[in-house]
VOPAGU-2260 file (C-alpha; in pm, 1 decimal, decimal comma):
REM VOPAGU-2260
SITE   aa  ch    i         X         Y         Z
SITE  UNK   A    0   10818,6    3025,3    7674,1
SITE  UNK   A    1   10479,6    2943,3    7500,5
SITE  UNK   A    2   10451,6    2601,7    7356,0
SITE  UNK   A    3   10163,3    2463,7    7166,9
SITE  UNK   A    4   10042,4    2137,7    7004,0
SITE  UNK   A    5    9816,3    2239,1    6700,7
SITE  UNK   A    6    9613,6    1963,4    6687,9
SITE  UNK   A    7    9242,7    2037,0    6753,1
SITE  UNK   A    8    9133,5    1984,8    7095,4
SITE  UNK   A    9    8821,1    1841,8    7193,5
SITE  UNK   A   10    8693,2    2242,2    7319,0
SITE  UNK   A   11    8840,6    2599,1    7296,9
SITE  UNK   A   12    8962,6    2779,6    6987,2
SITE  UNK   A   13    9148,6    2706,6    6666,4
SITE  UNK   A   14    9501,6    2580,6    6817,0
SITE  UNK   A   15    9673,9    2788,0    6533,4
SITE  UNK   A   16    9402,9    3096,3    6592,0
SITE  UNK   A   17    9511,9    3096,8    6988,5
SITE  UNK   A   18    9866,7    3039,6    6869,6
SITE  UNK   A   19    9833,5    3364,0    6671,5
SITE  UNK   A   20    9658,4    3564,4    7003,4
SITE  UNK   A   21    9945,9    3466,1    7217,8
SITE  UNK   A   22   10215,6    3613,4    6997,8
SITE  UNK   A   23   10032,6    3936,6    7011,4
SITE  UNK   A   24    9957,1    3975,6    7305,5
SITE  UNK   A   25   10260,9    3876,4    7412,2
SITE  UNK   A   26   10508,6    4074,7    7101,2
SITE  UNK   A   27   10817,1    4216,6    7182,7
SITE  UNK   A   28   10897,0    4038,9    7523,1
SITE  UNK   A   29   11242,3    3955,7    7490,5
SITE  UNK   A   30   11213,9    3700,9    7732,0
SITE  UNK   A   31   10934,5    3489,0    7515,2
SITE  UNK   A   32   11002,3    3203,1    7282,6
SITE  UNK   A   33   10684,9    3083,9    7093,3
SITE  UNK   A   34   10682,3    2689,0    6939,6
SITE  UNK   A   35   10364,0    2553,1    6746,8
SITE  UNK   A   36   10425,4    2156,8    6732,2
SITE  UNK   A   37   10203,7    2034,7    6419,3
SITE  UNK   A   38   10172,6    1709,2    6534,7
SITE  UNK   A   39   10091,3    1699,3    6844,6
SITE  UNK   A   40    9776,8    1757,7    7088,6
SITE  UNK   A   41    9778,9    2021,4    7353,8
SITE  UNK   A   42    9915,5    1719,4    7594,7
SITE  UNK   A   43   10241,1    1733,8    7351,9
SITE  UNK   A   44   10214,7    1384,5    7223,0
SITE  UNK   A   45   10078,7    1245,3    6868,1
SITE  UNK   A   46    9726,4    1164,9    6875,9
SITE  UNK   A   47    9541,6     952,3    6627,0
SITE  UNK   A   48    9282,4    1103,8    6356,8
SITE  UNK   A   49    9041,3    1375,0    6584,6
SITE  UNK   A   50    9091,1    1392,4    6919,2
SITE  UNK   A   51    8805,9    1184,0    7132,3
SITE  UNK   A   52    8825,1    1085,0    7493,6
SITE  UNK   A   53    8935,6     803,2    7444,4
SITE  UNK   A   54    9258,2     981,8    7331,9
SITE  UNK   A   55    9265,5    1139,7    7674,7
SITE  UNK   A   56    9175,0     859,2    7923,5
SITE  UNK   A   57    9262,3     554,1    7745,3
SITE  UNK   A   58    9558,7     645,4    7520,4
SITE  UNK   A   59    9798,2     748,1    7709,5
SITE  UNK   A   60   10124,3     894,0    7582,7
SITE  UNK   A   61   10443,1    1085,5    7730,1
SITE  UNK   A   62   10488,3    1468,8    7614,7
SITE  UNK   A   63   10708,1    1420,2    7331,1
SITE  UNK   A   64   11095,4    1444,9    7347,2
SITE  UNK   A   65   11129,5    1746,6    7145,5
SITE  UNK   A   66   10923,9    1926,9    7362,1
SITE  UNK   A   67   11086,5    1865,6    7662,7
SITE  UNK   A   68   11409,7    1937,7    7505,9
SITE  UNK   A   69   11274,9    2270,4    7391,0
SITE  UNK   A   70   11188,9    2393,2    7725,8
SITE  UNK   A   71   11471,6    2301,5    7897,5
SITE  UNK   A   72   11697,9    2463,9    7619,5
SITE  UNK   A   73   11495,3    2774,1    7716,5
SITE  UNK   A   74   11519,4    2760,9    8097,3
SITE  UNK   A   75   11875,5    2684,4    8071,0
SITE  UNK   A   76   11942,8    3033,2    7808,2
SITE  UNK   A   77   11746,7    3211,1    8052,8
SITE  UNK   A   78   11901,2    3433,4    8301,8
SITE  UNK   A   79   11861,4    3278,1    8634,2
SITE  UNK   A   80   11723,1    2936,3    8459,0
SITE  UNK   A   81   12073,6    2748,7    8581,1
């Protein structure tokens, strides 16, 4: 499973752009889920405006709950994931 937060992070590429290059690469894998979470950084919770540091070393938040949900609906659907 490839999950994403889209919201810019402080280096690297366009989250939507690397989103993109993932489900390329990565196209007709039957065992690959892809989820691009809108709202959230690449740490899975909501951050506030841009992201800063101060976002990453003074804001701390938990990955959100639909993430976690997400992956563990995968693991469990996947052969072997029980």
């Amino acid at each position: 499973m490839y999950v994403q937060g889209a919201e810019p992070p402080l280096v690297g590429p366009d989250p939507p752009e690397d989103f993109d290059h993932w489900k390329k690469a990565l196209t007709g894998r039957k065992n690959v889920e892809f989820k691009l979470y809108p709202k959230y950084n690449h740490l899975f919770f909501e951050g506030e405006g841009l992201p800063s540091p101060i976002e990453y070393t003074l804001k701390h938040g938990s990955v959100a709950p639909q993430v976690i949900e997400d992956i563990a609906a995968f693991i469990l659907k996947t052969p072997g994931g029980r």
